[in-house]
N, C-alpha and C positions, 0 to 999 in steps of 0.2 A: 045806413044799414047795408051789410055788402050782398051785392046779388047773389041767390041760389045756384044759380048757374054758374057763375065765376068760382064761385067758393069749391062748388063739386069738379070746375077744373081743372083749377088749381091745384088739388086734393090728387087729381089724378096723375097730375105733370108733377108731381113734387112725390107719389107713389112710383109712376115708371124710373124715374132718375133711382131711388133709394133702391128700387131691383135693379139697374142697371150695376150700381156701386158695390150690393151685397149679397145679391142674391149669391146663395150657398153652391161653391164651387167653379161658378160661372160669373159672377160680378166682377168688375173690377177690383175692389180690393183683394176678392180673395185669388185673382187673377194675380196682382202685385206681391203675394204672400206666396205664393206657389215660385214664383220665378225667383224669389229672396233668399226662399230655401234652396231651391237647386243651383244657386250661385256661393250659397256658404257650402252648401255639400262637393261644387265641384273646385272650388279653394280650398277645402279638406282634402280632398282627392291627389290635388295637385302638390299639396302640403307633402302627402305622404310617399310621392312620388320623388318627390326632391330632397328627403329626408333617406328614403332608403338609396337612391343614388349614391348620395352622402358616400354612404355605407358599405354600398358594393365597392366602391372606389378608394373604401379605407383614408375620407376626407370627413373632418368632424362638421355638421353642419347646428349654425348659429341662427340666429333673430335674423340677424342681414343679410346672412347669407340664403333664408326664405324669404323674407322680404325683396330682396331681389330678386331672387327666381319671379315671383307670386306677382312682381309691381305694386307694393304695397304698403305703407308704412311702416314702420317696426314697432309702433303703439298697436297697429292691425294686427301685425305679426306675434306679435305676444299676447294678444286677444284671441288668436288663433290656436294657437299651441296650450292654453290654454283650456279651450273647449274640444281641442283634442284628447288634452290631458281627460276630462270629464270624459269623455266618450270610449275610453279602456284603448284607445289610439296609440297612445306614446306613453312613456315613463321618461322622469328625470334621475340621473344618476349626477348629484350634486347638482352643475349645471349643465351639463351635457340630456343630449336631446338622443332618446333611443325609442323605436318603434317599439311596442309591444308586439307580442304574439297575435291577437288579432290584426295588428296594423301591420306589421309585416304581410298577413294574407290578404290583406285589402289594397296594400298597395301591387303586389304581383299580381293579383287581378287585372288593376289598372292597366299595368305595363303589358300584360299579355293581351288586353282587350286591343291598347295599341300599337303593338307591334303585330298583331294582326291585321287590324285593318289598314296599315301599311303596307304588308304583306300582298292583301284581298287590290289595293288601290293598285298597286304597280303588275300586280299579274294580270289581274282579271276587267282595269279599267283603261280608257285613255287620259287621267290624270297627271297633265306634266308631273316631274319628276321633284320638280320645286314644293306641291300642294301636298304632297302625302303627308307631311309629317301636323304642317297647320291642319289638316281636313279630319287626322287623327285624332290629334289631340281635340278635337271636338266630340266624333264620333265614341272616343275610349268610356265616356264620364254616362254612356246610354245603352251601353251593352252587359247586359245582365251574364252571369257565367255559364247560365244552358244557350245563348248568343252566341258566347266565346265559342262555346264547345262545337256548337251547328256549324259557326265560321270556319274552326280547326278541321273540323273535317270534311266539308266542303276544301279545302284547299290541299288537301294531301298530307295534313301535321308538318307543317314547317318546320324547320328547327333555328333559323333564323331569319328575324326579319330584311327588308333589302338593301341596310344599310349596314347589314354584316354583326347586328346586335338580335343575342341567342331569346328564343321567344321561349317566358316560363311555361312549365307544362301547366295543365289543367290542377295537379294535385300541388304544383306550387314548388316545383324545384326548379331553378335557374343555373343553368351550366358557368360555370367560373370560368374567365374567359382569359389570359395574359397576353397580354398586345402589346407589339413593337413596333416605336412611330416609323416613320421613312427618314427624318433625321437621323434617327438613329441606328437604319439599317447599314450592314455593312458595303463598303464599293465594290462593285463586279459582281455580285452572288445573285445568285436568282434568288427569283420572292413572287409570291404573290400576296395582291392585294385582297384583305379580310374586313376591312371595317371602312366605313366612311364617318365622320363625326358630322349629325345634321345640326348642331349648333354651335355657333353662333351663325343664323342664317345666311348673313351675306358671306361667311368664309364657305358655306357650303356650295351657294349659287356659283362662288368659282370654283370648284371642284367640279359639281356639275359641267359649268361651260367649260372643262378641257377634257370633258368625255371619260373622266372617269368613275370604274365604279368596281365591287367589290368582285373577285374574279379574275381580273387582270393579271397576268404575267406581268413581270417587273424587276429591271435590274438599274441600281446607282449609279451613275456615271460619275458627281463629281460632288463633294459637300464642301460650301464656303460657309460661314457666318453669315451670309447675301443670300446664295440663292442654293436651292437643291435640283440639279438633276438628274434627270431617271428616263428611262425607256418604259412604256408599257404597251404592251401590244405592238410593238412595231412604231409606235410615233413617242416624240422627244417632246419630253413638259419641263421649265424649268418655274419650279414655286419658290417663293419665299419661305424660311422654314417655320414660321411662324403659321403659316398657313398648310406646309407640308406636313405640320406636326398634329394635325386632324386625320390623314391617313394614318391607316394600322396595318401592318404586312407579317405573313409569316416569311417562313426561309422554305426552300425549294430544294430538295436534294438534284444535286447537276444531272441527274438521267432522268428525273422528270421534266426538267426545265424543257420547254419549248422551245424550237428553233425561230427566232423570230422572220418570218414572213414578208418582203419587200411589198408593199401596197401603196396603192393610191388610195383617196375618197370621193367616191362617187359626186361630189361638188366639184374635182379639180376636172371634170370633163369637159372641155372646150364645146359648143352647138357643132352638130356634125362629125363629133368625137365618139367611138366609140369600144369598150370594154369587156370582159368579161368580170361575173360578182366572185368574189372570193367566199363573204359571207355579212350579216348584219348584226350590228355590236349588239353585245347582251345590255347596253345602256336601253337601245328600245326594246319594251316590255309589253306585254298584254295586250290589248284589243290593237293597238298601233304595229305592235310586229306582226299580229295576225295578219294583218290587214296587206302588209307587203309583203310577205309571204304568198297572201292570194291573190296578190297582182304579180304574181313569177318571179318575184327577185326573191332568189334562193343562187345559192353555189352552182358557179358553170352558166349562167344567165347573161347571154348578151343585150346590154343595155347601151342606147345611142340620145345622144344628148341632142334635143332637136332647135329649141325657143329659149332665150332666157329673159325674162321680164326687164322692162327699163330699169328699175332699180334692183335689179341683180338678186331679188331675194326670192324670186320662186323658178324653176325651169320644168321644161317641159323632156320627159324621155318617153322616146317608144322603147316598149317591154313587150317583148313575145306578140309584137302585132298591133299592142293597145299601147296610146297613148296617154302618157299620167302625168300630175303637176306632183313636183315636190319641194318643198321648204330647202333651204340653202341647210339647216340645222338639221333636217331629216338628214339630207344627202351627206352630209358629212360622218353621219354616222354606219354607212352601208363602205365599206370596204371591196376597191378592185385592182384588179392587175395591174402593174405599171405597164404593161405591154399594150398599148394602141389596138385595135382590130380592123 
């Protein structure tokens, strides 16, 4: 006969586990059922984000061509487009894939949510320049359109994000935008640079690490099948075009073009060397340009290069009195005289 006791707790340990599993909202399972959904809804998201690309870019987008985006099967992917199909998402025209009226407005939602907080990340944080677009694409799929709206205006109404792609407005119009790669620009003409392409990531991470970014004066020096080079800002990049062909430039009429400016970088200062600032690249952004800004390096700023670490990757400058540690990657981005002081 089984004891009274065992039996009542038994009864109890086989009760807590069954709240722990289901209790309503809070249990496990329905814990599992809650994050299933927000992973099918933020694959719809993504869905239709890659479908209106498509579109703006006047490229027909297929099963594979989501499936690749998405990382995803193409049994998934036509599993997908399917229950978009149900949800007044898409239409088929034969076999081609077109966004509906609603999806069209859900997807420029999307994209406005993140090219805003792209926006928010590089003005307002010190988030390498690398994270904004991953930290987005997270952030875009949780920001309701009174979020959007709060963020827009908290920022000043952008009008594009910092990678030179134009942010939809709130009521859902997107400016049309015709972009001309750097391959394809002409030799000798002034240009500046408009657009950065953030994908495919590591082509961007070098675009990143040769300091540029959208804003730049810009003129072609030389175009082979090999390699493209160009001036911007005063310093010589030569890309592959394969890779050049991720920038976007406009043309410059010659009386606006810039005089280019002879400089050094604040890293080419020798310990004991010292400078006057010209100015600090618009590449650093937000709380990180603040920040030098309020340690005195601004325009007309003598800076004296004092320590450099064994391994050459931090130095020490005294600034207006104080002495600061800065990144070899920082210093190369603050711009000074070639004239010695």
């Amino acid at each position: 006969m089984i004891d009274p006791l065992n039996a009542l707790i038994i009864a109890a340990i086989l009760s807590a586990i069954s709240s722990w599993l289901f209790w309503p909202e809070k249990g496990l399972f329905w814990r599992w059922q809650q994050a299933r959904q927000v992973t099918r809804r933020v694959l719809r998201e993504d869905a239709l984000k890659h479908i209106h690309d498509c579109e703006y870019h006047n490229r027909r987008p297929t099963v594979k061509s989501l499936a690749g985006s998405l990382r995803i099967t193409v049994n998934e992917a036509t599993e997908l487009l399917s229950e978009m199909q149900a949800h007044d998402l898409i239409t088929f025209e034969g076999d081609q894939v077109k966004l509906s009226p609603q999806g069209r407005d859900y997807a420029l939602h999307i994209i406005r949510a993140h090219r805003l907080w792209e926006r928010y990340l590089a003005d307002k944080t010190g988030y390498p320049e690398l994270d904004w677009h991953s930290k987005s694409e997270h952030y875009e799929h949780f920001l309701s359109p009174a979020d959007a709206e709060a963020l827009d205006n908290e920022l000043g109404h952008p009008r594009y994000d910092p990678h030179g792609d134009p942010i939809p407005t709130a009521a859902g119009e997107l400016a049309a935008v015709e972009r001309l790669t750097l391959p394809n620009f002409p030799l000798d003409q002034p240009g500046r640079i408009t657009h950065l392409e953030d994908e495919p990531e590591a082509v961007y991470a070098q675009l990143v690490a040769e300091g540029l970014h959208p804003g730049m004066s810009i003129r072609v020096v030389e175009t082979t099948p090999q390699r493209i080079v160009f001036w911007a800002d005063g310093d010589e990049h030569i890309l592959a075009p394969i890779i050049a062909a991720n920038i976007s430039v406009d043309a410059l009429p010659v009386e606006e073009a810039p005089e280019p400016v002879p400089h050094d970088h604040l890293n080419a200062l020798k310990p004991k060397e010292s400078a006057r600032v010209i100015g600090i690249s618009k590449a650093i952004r937000g709380a990180e340009r603040r920040r030098l800004m309020d340690l005195g390096i601004l325009p007309g700023t003598v800076i004296t290069a004092e320590l450099r670490s064994p391994a050459g990757e931090l130095t020490a400058y005294q600034v207006r009195g104080a002495t600061i540690g800065l990144r070899d990657e920082q210093a190369a981005l603050i711009d000074i005289e070639q004239e010695r002081l």
